[in-house]
C-alpha positions as CSV (number, residue, x, y, z in Angstrom):
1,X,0.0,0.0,0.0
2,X,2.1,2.8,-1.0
3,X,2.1,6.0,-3.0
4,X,3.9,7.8,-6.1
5,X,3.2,11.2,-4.8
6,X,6.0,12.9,-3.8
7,X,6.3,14.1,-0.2
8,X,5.8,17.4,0.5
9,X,8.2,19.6,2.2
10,X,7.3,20.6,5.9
11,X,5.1,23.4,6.0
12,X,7.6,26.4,7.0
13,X,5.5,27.4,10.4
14,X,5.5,24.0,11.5
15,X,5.3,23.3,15.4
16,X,7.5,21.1,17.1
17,X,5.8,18.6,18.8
18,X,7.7,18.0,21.7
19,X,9.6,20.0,24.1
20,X,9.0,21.8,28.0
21,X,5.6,23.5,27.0
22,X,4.3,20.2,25.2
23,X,5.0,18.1,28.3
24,X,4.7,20.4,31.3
25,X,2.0,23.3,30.4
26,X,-0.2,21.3,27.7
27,X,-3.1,23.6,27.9
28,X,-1.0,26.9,27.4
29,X,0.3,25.2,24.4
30,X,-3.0,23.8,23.0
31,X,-4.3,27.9,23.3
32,X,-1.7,28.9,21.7
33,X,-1.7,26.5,18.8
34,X,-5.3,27.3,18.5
35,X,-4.7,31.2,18.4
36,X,-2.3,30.4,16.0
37,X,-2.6,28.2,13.4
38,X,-6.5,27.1,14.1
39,X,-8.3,23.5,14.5
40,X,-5.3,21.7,12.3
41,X,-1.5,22.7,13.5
42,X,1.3,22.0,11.3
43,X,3.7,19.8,13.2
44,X,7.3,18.3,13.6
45,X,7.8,15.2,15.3
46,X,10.8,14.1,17.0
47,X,13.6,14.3,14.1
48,X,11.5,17.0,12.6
49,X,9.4,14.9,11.0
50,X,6.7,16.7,9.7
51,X,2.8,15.8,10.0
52,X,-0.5,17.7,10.9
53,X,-1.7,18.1,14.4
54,X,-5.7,17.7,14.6
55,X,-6.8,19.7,17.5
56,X,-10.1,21.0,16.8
57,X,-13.2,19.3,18.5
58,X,-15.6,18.7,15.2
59,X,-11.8,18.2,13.0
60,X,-11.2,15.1,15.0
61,X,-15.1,14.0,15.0
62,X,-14.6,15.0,11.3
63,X,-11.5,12.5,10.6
64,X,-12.6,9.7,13.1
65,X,-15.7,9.2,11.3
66,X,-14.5,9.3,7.8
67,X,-12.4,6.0,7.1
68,X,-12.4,6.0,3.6
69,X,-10.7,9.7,3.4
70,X,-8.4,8.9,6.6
71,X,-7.2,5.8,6.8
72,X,-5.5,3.4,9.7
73,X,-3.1,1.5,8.0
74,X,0.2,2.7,8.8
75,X,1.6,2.0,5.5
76,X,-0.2,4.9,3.7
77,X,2.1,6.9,5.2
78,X,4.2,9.3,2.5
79,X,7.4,10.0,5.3
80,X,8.7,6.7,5.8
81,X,12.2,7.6,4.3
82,X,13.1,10.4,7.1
83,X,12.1,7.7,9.7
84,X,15.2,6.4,11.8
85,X,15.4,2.6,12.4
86,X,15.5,3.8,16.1
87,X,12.7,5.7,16.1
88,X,11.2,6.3,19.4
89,X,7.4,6.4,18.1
90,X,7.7,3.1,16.1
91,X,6.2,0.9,18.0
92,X,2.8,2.9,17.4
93,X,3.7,3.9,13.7
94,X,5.5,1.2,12.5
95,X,3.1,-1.5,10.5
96,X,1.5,-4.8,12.5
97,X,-1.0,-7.3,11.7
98,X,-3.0,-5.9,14.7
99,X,-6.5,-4.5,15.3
100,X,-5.5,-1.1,15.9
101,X,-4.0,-0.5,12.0
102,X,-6.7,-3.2,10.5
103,X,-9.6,-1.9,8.1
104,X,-13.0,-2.8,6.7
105,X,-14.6,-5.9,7.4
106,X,-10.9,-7.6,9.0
107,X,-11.1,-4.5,12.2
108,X,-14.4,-5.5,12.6
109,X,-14.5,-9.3,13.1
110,X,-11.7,-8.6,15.4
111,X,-13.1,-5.8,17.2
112,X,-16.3,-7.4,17.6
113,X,-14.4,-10.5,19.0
114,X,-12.4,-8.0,21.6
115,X,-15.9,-6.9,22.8
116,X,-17.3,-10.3,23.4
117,X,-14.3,-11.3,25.0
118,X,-14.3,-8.5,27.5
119,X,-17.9,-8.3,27.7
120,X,-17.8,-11.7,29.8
121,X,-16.0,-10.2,32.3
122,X,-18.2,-10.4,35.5
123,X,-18.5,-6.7,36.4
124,X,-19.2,-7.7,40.5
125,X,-15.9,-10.0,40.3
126,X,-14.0,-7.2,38.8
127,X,-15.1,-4.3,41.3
128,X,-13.8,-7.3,44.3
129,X,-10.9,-7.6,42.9
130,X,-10.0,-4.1,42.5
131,X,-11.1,-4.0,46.1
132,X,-8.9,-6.6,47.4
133,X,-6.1,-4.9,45.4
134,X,-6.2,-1.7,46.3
135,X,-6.6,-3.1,50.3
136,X,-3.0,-4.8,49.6
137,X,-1.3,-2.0,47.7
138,X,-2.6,0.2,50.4
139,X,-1.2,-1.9,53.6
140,X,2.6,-1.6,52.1
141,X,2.3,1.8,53.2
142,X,-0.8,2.8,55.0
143,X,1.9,2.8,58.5
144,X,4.1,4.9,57.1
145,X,2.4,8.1,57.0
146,X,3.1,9.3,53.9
147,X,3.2,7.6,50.3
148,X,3.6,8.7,46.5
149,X,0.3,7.7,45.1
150,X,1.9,7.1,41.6
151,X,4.6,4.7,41.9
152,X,2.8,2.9,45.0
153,X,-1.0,2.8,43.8
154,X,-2.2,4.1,40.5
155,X,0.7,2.8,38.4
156,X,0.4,-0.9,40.4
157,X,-3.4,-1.8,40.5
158,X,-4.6,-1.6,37.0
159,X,-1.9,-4.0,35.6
160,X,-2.3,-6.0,38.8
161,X,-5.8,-6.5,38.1
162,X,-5.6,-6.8,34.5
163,X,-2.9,-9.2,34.8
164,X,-5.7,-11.7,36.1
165,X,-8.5,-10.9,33.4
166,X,-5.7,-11.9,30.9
167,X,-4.1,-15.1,32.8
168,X,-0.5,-13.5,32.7
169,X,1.6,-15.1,35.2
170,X,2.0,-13.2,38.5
171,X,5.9,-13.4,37.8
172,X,5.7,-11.7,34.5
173,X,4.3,-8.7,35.8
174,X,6.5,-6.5,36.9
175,X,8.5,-6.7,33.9
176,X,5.2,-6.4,31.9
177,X,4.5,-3.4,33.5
178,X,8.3,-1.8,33.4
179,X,8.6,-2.3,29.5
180,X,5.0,-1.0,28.7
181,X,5.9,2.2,30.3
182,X,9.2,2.0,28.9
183,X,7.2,2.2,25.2
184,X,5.0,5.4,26.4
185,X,8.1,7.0,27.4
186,X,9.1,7.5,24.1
187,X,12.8,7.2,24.1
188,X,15.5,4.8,23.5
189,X,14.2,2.0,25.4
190,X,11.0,1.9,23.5
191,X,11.6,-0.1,20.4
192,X,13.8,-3.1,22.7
193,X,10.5,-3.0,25.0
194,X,8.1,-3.3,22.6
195,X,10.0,-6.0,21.2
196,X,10.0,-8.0,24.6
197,X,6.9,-7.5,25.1
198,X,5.6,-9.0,22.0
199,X,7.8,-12.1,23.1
200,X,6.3,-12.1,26.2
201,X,2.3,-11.9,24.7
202,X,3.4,-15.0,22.4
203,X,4.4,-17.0,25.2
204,X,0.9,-15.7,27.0
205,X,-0.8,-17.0,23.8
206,X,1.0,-20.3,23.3
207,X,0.2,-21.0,27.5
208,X,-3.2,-20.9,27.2
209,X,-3.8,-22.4,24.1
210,X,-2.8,-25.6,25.8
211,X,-4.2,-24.8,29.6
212,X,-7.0,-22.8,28.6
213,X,-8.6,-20.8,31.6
214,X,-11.7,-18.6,32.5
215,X,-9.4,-15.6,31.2
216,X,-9.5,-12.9,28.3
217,X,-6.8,-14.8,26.6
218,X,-8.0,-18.3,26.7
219,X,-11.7,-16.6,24.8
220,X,-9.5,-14.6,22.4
221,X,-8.2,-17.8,21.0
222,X,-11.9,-19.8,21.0
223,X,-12.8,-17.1,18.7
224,X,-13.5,-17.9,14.8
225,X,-12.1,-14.4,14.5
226,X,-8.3,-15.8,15.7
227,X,-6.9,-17.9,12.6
228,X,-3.2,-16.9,13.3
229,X,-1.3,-16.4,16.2
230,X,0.7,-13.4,15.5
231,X,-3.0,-11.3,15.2
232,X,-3.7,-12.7,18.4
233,X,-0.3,-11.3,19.9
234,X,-0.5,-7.7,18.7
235,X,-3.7,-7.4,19.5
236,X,-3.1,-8.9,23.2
237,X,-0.3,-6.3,23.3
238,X,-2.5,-3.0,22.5
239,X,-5.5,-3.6,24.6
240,X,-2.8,-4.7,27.8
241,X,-1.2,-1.4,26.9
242,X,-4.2,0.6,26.1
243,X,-6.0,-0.9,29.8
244,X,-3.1,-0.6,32.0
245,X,-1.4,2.8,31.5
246,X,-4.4,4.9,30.5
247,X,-6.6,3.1,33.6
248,X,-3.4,4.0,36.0
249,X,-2.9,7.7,35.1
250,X,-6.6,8.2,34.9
251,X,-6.3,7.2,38.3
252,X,-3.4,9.3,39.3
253,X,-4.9,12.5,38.1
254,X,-8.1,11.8,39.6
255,X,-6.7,11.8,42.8
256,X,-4.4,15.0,42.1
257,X,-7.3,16.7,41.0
258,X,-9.2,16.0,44.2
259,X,-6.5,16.7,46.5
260,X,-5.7,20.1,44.5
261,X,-8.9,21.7,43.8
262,X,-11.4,22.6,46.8
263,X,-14.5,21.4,44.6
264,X,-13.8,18.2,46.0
265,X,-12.4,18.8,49.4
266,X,-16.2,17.1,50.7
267,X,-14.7,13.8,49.3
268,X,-11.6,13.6,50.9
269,X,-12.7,13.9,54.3
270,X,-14.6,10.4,53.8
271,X,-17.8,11.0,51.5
272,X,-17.7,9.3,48.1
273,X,-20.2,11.4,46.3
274,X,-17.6,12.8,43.9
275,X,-15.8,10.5,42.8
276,X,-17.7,9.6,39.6
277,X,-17.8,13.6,39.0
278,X,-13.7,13.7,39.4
279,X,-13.1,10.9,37.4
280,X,-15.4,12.1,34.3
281,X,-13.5,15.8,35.0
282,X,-10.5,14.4,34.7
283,X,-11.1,13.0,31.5
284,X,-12.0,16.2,30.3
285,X,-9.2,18.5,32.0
286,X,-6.5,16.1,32.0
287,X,-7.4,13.3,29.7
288,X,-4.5,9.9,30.3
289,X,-5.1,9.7,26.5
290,X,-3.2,12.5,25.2
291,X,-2.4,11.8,21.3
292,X,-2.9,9.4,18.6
293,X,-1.2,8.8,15.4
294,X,-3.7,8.5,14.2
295,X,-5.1,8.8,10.3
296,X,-3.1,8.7,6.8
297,X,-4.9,10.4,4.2
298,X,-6.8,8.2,1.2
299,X,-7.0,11.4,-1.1
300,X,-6.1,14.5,-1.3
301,X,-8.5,17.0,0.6
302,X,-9.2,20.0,2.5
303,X,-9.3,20.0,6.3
304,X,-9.9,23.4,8.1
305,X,-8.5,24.8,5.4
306,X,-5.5,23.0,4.9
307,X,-4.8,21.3,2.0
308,X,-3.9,17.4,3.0
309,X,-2.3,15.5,0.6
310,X,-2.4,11.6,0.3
311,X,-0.5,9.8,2.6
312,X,-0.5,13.0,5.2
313,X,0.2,11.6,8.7
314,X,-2.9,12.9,11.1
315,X,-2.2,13.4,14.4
316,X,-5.5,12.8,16.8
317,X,-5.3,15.4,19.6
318,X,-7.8,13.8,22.5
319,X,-6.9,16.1,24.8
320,X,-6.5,19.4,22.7
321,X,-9.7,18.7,21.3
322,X,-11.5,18.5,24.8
323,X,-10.0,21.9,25.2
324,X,-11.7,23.3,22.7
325,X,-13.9,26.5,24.0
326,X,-16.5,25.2,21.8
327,X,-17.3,21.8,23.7
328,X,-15.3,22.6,27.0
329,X,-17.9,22.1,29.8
330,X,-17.9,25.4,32.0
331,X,-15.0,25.4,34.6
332,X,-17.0,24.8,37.7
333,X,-19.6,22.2,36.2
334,X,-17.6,19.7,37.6
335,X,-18.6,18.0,34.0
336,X,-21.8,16.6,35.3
337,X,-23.4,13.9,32.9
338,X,-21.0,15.3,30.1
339,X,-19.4,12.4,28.5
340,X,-18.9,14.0,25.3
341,X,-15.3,14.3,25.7
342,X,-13.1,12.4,23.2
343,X,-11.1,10.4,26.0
344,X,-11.7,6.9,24.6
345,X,-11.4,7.8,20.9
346,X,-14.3,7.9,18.3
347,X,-15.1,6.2,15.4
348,X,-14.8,2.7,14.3
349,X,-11.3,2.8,16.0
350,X,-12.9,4.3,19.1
351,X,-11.4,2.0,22.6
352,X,-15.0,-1.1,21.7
353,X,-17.3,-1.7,24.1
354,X,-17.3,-2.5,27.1
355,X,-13.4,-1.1,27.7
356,X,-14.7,1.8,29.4
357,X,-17.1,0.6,31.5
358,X,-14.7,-2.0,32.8
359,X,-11.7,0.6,33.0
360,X,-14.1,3.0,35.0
361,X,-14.7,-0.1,37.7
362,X,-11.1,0.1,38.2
363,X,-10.4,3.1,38.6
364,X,-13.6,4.2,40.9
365,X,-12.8,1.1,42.9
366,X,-9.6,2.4,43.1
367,X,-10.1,6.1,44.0
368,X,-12.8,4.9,46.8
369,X,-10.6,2.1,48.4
370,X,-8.4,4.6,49.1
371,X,-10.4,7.4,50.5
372,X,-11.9,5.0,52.6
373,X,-8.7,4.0,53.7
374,X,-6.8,7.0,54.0
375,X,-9.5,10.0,54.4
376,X,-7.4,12.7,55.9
377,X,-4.5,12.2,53.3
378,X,-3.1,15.7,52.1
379,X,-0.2,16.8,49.7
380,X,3.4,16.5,51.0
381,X,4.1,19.0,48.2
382,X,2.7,22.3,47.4
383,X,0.5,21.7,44.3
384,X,2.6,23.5,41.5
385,X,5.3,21.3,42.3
386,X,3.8,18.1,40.8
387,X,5.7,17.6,38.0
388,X,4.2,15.6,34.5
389,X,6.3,13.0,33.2
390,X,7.6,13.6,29.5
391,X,5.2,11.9,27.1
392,X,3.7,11.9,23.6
393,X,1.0,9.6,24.5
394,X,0.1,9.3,28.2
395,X,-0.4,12.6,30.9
396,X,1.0,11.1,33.7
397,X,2.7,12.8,37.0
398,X,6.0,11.8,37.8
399,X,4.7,11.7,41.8
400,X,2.0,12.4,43.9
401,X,3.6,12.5,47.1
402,X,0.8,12.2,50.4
403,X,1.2,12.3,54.1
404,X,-2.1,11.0,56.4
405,X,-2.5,9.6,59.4
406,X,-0.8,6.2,60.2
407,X,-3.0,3.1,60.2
408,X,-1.9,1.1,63.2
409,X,-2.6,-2.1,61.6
410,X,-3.6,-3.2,57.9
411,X,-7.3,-3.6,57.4
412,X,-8.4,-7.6,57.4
C-alpha cells in the first residue's frame, strides 16, 4: 500500500511537537496552537518529522468518522524515508497485523471479538478484585504516613488486576509493566521493550492455548475471528497497553485533582459522592489519552483549510480537542453527565465496548478504596510542584507525594 506522490516539504511554520511546554503546560500550548494556526497545527515530530496536528473538537469528529478519506493502515504513510530505524514512536507507527492498524470488514471481526471477549468479564468480580487490590497496595504503606500515590497505587493496580482478566503469570508482571511504560516514554528503550513484550504476549498466547482458563486470553483464541497467532499477539499487546497505563494515570490524576482543587475537598474527608464527577472531570481537563497517530490520508482534501495530501500523517489530539472552547464544559460544572469528551477515541477505532465501562470499575474502585482508607491524606508538596512526566501519549505525573495519618494495623 504505498504511493507515487512525492512528499511534500514541511510546511515552514511548522510546530515542534515536543519540548518543556508540550510536556509540562499542555493547555498553554494547546491555546496557543489554537490562536495560532487554528483546529489543524502543522507539526514536527521528533527528528523533525513533519505531520499535521488535529486539535479542533468537530476536525477530529470529522476524521474519526470518515475512514475512507483517513485511513489506519500505517503504511499509507508518505514519510517513511526520514524515519530512523531507532525511532522512538515506532512501536505505534510502525506497520503490524494488529486491530489497531486493520480496516474494513478484518477490524471489525476482530473488534467485535475483543468486545465479546471482555464483555464476559463479570463486572461484581471485577469491582472485588479491584477492592482486594487496592486493600494490599494500600497496607505496604498505609503505617508509614506518607506515600507517592503514583509509583505505590495508581501505576500498580490496574496491571495488577488486569494481569488476572488476561491469565498472565504473577511473575511476569513486573516486567510487563516496566517495559509497557518504557514504550510510552518514548525514548530509547522503546523499540527493545516493545519488542520484549511482543515475546512475552506470544508466550501468554501459546500457555493458554494448551491450559486454557476462564481468562480474556483463553476466549480470544476460542474465537472464529483468531486464525493466526501473530494477530492474536499484537492485539493482546494493544489492549494490555491501552487498559493498563491509561486506567493507571486516569487514576493518578483523579486523585491529584481531588487533593488540589477545593470542589472536592467534601470527598476527601470520607464521603464518596464525587468521585464519579472527578473521574469524568478528569477525563475532560487532563485526559490519560493524550495523542494518537492516528489517520493517513486516502485522497487528497481539504481540512480546516488545509490542503492534505495523500499519505499526510494525522495526528488525533484527544486532549486538545476536549479543550476546545466550543465543547469545553464550564469550569465549575464539575462536568456533570458530560461524557462527550473524546477520552476513549471515536469512530470505528474508538477503545470497543465495554473497555470503558470496565476501565471505570477500576479506577472508581480504586479512588474509593483509598479514601476510605486514607480519608485525611493531604499533599506533601505544594500543588505547583507536581511535576508531569515527558510523554507523547500518556499525561501522567511523575509523583504524587501524600502524608495521612498512620493506620496502626492493615485492614483484614
Amino acid at each position: 500500500m504505498t504511493h507515487e506522490t512525492v512528499r511534500p516539504p514541511a510546511d515552514e511554520g511548522a510546530v515542534r511537537l515536543y519540548g518543556e511546554e508540550f510536556d509540562q503546560r499542555s493547555k498553554d500550548f494547546f491555546e496557543r496552537m489554537r490562536r495560532e494556526h487554528g483546529p489543524v497545527v502543522p507539526v514536527l515530530l521528533e527528528g523533525d518529522i513533519p505531520a499535521w496536528y488535529v486539535i479542533g473538537y468537530r476536525e477530529v469528529n470529522h476524521v474519526t468518522g470518515n475512514p475512507a478519506l483517513f485511513a489506519r493502515d500505517t503504511r499509507r504513510w508518505n514519510a517513511w524515508d526520514l524515519v530512523p530505524e531507532n525511532w522512538s514512536l515506532l512501536p505505534f507507527v510502525g506497520w503490524n497485523p494488529s486491530v489497531l492498524l486493520a480496516e474494513g470488514e478484518e477490524h471489525q471481526r476482530r473488534s467485535a471479538a475483543i468486545s465479546d471477549a471482555l464483555d464476559a468479564v463479570d463486572r461484581t468480580e471485577l469491582g472485588d478484585s479491584c477492592e482486594r487490590t487496592a486493600d494490599a497496595l494500600i497496607d505496604e504503606f498505609a503505617g508509614d504516613g506518607e506515600a507517592d500515590l503514583i509509583s505505590q497505587f495508581a501505576d500498580r493496580l490496574p496491571p495488577l488486576v488486569m494481569a488476572r482478566l488476561f491469565g498472565v503469570p504473577d511473575a511476569e508482571v513486573p516486567d510487563m509493566i516496566r517495559d509497557i511504560q518504557y514504550v510510552a516514554g518514548s525514548d530509547e528503550n522503546a523499540v527493545p521493550a516493545h519488542q520484549r513484550l511482543q515475546e512475552m504476549m506470544r508466550a501468554l498466547a501459546e500457555s493458554r492455548r494448551v491450559r486454557p482458563g476462564p481468562d480474556v486470553t483463553s476466549r480470544l483464541l476460542e474465537h472464529s475471528a483468531y486464525d493466526a497467532t501473530d494477530d492474536l499477539v499484537n492485539d493482546l499487546l494493544i489492549m494490555l497497553s491501552a487498559g493498563h497505563l491509561p486506567t493507571g494515570h486516569w487514576i493518578g490524576n483523579t486523585l491529584r485533582l481531588m487533593l488540589v482543587d477545593e470542589r472536592f475537598a467534601v470527598t476527601l474527608q470520607g464521603g464518596r459522592g464525587s468521585v464519579a464527577q472527578a473521574l469524568n472531570q478528569v477525563l475532560w481537563e487532563d485526559t490519560p489519552s493524550q495523542n494518537n497517530i492516528g489517520r493517513f490520508a486516502v485522497h487528497a482534501c481539504e481540512l480546516a483549510g488545509r490542503r492534505i495530501r495523500p499519505g499526510d500523517m494525522l495526528i488525533l489530539g484527544w486532549a486538545a480537542a476536549n479543550a476546545d472552547p466550543q465543547v469545553q464544559p464550564p469550569a465549575h460544572g464539575v462536568g456533570v453527565g458530560n461524557r462527550a469528551h473524546l477520552s476513549f477515541g471515536h469512530g470505528d477505532h474508538g477503545c470497543p465496548f465495554p473497555a470503558p465501562e470496565l476501565a471505570e470499575v477500576i479506577a472508581r474502585t480504586a479512588v474509593e478504596v483509598l479514601l476510605d482508607r486514607l480519608p485525611d491524606m493531604e499533599l506533601a508538596v505544594g500543588a505547583d510542584e507536581l511535576l508531569w512526566l515527558p510523554s507523547f501519549w500518556v499525561r501522567r505525573l511523575a509523583s504524587l507525594p501524600v502524608r495521612f495519618s498512620p493506620a496502626a494495623a492493615p485492614r483484614p
